[in-house]
C-alpha positions as CSV (number, residue, x, y, z in Angstrom):
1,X,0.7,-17.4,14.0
2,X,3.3,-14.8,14.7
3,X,5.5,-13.4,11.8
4,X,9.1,-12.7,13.6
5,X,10.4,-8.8,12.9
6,X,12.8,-10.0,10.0
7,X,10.2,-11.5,8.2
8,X,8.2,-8.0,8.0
9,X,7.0,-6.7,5.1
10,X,6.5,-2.9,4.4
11,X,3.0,-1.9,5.3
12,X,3.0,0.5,2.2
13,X,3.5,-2.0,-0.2
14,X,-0.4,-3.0,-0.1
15,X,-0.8,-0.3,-1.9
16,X,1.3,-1.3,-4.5
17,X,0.0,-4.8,-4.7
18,X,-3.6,-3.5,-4.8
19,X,-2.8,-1.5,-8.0
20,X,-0.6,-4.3,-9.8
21,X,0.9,-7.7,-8.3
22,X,3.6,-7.2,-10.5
23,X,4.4,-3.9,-9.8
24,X,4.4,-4.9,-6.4
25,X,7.0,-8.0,-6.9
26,X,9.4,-5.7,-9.4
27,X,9.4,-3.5,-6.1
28,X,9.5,-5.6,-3.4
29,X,10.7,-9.2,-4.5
30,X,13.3,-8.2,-7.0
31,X,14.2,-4.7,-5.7
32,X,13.6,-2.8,-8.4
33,X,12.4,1.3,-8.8
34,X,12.0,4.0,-11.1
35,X,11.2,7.8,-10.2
36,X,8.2,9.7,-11.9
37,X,6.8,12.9,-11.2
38,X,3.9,11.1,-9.6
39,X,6.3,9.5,-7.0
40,X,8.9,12.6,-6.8
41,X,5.4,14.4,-5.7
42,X,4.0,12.2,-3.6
43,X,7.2,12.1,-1.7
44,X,7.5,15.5,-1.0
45,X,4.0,15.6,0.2
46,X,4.4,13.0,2.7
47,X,8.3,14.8,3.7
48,X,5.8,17.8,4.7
49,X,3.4,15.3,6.4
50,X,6.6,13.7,8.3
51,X,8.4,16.9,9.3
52,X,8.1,17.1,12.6
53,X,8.5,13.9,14.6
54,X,7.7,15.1,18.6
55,X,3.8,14.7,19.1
56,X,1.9,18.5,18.9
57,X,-0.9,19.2,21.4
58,X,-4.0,21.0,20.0
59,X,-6.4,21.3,23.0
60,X,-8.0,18.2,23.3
61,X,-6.1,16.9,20.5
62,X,-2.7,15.0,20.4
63,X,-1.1,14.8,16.8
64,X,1.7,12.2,16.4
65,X,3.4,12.7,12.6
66,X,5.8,10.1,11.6
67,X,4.7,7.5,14.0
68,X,6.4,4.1,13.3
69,X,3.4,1.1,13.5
70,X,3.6,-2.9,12.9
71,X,1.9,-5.7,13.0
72,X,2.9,-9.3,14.4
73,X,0.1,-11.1,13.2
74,X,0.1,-10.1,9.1
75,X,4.0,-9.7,9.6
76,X,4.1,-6.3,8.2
77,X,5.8,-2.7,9.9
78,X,5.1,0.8,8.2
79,X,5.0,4.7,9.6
80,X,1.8,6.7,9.9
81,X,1.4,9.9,8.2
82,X,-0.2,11.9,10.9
83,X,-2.1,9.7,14.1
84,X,-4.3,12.3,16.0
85,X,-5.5,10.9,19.3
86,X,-8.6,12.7,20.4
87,X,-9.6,13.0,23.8
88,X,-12.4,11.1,24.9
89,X,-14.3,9.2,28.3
90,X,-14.1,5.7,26.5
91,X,-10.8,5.2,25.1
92,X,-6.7,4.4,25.4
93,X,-4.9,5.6,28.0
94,X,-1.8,7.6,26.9
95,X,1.3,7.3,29.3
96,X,2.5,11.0,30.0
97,X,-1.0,11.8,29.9
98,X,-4.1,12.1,32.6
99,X,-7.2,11.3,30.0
100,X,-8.1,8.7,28.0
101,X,-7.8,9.1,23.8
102,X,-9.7,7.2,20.8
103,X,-6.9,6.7,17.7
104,X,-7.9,8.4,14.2
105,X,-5.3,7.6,11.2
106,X,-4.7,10.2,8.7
107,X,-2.9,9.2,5.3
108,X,-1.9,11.6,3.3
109,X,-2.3,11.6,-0.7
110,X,-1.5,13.2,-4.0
111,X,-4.1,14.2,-6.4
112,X,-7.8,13.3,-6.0
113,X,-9.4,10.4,-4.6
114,X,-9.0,7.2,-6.9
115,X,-12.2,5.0,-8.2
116,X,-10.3,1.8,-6.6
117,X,-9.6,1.4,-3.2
118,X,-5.8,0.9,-3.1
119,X,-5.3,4.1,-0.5
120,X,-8.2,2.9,1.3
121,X,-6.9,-0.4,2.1
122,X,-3.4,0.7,2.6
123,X,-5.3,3.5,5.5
124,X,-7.2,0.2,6.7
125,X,-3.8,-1.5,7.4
126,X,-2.6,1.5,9.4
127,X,-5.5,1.0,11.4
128,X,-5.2,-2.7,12.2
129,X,-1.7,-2.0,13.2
130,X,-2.4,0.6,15.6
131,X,-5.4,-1.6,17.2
132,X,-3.0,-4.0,17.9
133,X,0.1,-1.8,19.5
134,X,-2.5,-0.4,21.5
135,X,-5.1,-2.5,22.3
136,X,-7.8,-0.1,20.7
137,X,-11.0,-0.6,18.4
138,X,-10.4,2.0,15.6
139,X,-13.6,2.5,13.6
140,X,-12.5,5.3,11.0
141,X,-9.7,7.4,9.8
142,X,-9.2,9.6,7.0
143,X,-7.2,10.4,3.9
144,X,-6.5,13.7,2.9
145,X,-5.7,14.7,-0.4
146,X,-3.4,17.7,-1.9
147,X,-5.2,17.9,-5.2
148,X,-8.7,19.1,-3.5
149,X,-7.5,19.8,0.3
150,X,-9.8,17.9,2.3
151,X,-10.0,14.9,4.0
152,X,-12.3,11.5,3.1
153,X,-13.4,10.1,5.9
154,X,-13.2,6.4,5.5
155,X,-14.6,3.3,7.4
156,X,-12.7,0.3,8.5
157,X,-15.9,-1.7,7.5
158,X,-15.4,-5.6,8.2
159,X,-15.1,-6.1,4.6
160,X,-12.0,-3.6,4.1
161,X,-10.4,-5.9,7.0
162,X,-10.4,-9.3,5.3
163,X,-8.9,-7.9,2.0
164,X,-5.7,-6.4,4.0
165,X,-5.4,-9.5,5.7
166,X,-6.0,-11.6,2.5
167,X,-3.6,-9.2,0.7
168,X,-1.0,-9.7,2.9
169,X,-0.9,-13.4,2.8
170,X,-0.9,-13.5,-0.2
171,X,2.1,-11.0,-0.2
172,X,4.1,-13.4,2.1
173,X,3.5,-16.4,0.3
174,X,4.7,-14.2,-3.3
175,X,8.0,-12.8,-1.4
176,X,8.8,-16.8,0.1
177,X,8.2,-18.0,-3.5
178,X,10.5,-15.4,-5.0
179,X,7.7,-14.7,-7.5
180,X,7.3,-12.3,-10.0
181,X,3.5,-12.7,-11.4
182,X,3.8,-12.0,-16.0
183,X,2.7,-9.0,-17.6
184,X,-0.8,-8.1,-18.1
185,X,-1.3,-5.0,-19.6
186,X,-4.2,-2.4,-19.1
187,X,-4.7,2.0,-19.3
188,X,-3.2,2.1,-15.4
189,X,0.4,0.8,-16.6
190,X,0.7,3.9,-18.3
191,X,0.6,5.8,-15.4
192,X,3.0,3.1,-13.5
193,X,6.5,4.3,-12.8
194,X,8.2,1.0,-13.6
195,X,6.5,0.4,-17.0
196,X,10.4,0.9,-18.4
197,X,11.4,-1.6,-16.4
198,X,8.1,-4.0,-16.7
199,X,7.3,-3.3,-20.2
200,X,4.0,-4.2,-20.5
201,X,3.2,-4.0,-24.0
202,X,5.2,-6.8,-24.6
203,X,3.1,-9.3,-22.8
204,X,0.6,-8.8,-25.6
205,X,2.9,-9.2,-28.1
206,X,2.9,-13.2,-29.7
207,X,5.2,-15.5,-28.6
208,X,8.2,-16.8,-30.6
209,X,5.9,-20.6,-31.6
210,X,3.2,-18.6,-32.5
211,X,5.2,-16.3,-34.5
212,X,7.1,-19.3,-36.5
213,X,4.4,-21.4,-36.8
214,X,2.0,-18.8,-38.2
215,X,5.3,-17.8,-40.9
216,X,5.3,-21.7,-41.8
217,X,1.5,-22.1,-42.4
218,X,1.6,-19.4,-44.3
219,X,4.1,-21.1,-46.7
220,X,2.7,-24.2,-45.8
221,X,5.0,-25.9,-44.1
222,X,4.7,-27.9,-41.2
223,X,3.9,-27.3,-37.3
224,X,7.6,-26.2,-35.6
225,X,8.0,-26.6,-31.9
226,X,11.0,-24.9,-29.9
């Protein structure tokens, strides 16, 4: 199966749905965003990352910054970071160019790398697009972060693979539903910049029934049901 272009989702939003489904919906189902200094930063950083779109030659090196990438197959279209192709015998061949190239994604990131593996699958992603535009096996990339200055070299293991492709059906089938998963709370929503708009701490707070019924018994009344 083939997604048609209109159907696309945005490539970034893994990321997103990794961290919190909802979060993910309130973004990309029901339109909905708030600006933090998290996001305001991480913007900036990847304006820097984006500023110049032509392709730069470094020696044996070709760096692409801003390229646009999609995928027919999980229906999903995004824009790399920075895409350097690195000249090698065994590779793609580049038109406008003599020698062949292997293809090494590199995200860029705020802060410090994260115990989960939300930019990990989101680099992954990148990847499978690209090994489909151009008909490449792409066996690493890396993420660089501004916090520390350095890149992690990551793995597109087999495993990392089938959850972006899981992820994303499951994506497609929430954004055809028009679904919006409920709240469940935990330490991350505090760092979430839609927690005004989500409110999580009221999805521990007791329903309406158990509110009433709870005042009733206490008086002892009977059982009320709305």
């Amino acid at each position: 199966m083939e997604y048609k272009e209109e159907d696309y989702l945005m490539l970034s939003g893994i990321q997103h749905f990794a961290f919190c489904r909802r979060q993910w919906a309130l973004i990309h189902v029901e339109q909905q965003w708030q600006e933090n200094e998290r996001t305001v930063e991480g913007e900036l950083l990847h304006k820097r990352a984006h500023d110049s779109f032509y392709p730069e030659k470094r020696g044996d090196m070709i760096v692409s910054r801003g390229l646009p990438v999609h995928s027919r197959i999980m229906g999903v279209s995004g824009v790399c970071d920075i895409v350097e192709f690195h000249k090698a015998e065994e590779g793609i061949y580049l038109y406008g160019h003599n020698d062949y190239y292997t293809v090494y994604p590199v995200e860029y990131k705020k802060g410090s790398p994260k115990d989960s593996a939300i930019d990990i699958l989101q680099l992954t992603a990148q990847a499978m697009c690209l090994e489909e535009m151009f008909s490449a096996k792409i066996e690493e990339g890396a993420l660089y972060y501004g916090e520390i200055r350095r890149r992690e070299r990551i793995v597109f293991t087999t495993d990392l693979r089938q959850q972006v492709k899981e992820a994303f059906n499951e994506m497609h089938e929430m954004f055809h539903r028009n679904y919006t998963p409920k709240v469940k709370w935990s330490k991350s929503c505090n760092a979430c910049s839609l927690k005004d708009i989500c409110l999580p701490r009221l999805g521990k707070a007791k329903s309406v029934n158990e509110y009433i019924n709870r005042a009733v018994s206490e008086e002892g009344g009977n059982r009320f049901e709305l």
